[in-house]
N, C-alpha and C positions, 0 to 999 in steps of 0.2 A: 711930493703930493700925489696925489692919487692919476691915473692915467687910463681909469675905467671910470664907466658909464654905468649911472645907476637908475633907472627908471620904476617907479612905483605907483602902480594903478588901482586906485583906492576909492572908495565912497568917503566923502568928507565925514562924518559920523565914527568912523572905524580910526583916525586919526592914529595914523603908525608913522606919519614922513617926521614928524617933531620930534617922539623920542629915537626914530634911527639916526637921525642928523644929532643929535646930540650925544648919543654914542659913538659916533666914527668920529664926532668932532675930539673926543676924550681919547679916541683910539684910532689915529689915523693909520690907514689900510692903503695898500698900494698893488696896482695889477693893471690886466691889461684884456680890455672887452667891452660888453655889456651883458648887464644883468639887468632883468625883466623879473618884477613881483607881482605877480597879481593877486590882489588882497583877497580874503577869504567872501566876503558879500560885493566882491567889483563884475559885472558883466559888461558884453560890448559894446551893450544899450548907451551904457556910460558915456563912453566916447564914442561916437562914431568916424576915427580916425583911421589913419593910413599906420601901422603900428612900423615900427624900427626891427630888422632883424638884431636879432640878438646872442649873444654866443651861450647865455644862461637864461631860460625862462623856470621861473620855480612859481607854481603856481598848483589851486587845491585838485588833489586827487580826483576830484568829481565834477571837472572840469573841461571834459572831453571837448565842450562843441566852443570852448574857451580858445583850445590850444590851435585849433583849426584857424584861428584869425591871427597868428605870429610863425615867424619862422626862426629857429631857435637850432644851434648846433648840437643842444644838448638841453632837453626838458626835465623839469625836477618835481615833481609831483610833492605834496603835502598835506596830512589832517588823515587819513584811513590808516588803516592798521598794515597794509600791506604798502605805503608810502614811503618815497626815500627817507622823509624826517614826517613823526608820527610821534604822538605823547605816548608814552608806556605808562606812566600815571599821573596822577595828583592827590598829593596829600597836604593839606593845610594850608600855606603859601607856601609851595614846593611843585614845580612843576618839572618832571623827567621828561626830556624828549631824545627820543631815539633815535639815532643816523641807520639803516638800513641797510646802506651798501656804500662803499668807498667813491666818492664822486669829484670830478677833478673841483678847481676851484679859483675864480680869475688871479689870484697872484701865484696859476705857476701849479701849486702843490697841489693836494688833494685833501679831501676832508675823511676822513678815516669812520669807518663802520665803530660806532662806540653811543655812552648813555651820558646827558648830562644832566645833571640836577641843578634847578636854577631856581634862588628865591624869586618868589612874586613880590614885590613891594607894593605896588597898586596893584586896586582891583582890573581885569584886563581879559576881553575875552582869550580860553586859553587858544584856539585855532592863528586865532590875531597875532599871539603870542609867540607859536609857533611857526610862522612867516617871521616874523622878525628873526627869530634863530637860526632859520633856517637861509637868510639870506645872510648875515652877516656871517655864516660861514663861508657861503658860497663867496663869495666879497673874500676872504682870507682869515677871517678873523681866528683869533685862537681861542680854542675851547674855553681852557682855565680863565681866559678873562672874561667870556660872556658869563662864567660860571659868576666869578667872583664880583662882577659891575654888569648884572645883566641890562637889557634896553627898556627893559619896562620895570 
């Protein structure tokens, strides 16, 4: 069973923790850390708690005075174009999102510079969307089956 920490800081409205828990539960992942998401509309205001360092904080590109309140071995920015995972596009219920740059990832390996194309089933903001992918890489997860059972 899994031997990482998964923490997700979210507005209740934005509602990502239901379908990532029922995706790791279909795809159980195993590593070793913690992983910090901070949701696409989450700010400090939110919580005003004492936050957990974390070995992975992935959280949105535009986020600057965000990152300032965590301490993190390794930051993963998301949603700009110049972002480690960033959509290249959308077409239809089809949304590509693009990994950037090679970035380690809590079980061990690394998540490799590449494009994947993931049906949308439901409707789902795509930013929203792109946090979810972008963390269950980071978590381990393997390409081809977010491809083929995405979380949303």
């Amino acid at each position: 069973m899994a031997a990482y920490d998964f923490l997700l800081l979210e507005r209740p409205e934005e509602a990502l923790a239901a379908p990532l828990h029922r995706w790791l539960a279909r795809h159980p992942l195993s590593g070793h850390g913690r992983l910090i998401l901070i949701s696409p509309a989450w700010a400090p205001s939110d919580a005003p708690i004492t936050h957990p360092a974390s070995s992975i904080l992935l959280l949105p590109g535009d986020s600057n005075a965000v990152a300032a309140h965590f301490q993190a071995d390794c930051m993963v920015s998301y949603g700009g174009r110049k972002d480690s995972f960033s959509i290249s596009s959308m077409e239809g219920n089809r949304l590509s999102v693009a990994v950037q740059r090679e970035l380690p990832n809590l079980s061990g390996g690394t998540v490799e510079e590449q494009e994947l194309v993931l049906p949308m089933h439901h409707p789902r903001s795509p930013l929203a969307a792109l946090a979810m992918v972008g963390s269950l890489l980071l978590l381990g997860a393997d390409p081809a089956s977010l491809m083929a059972d995405p979380p949303f």
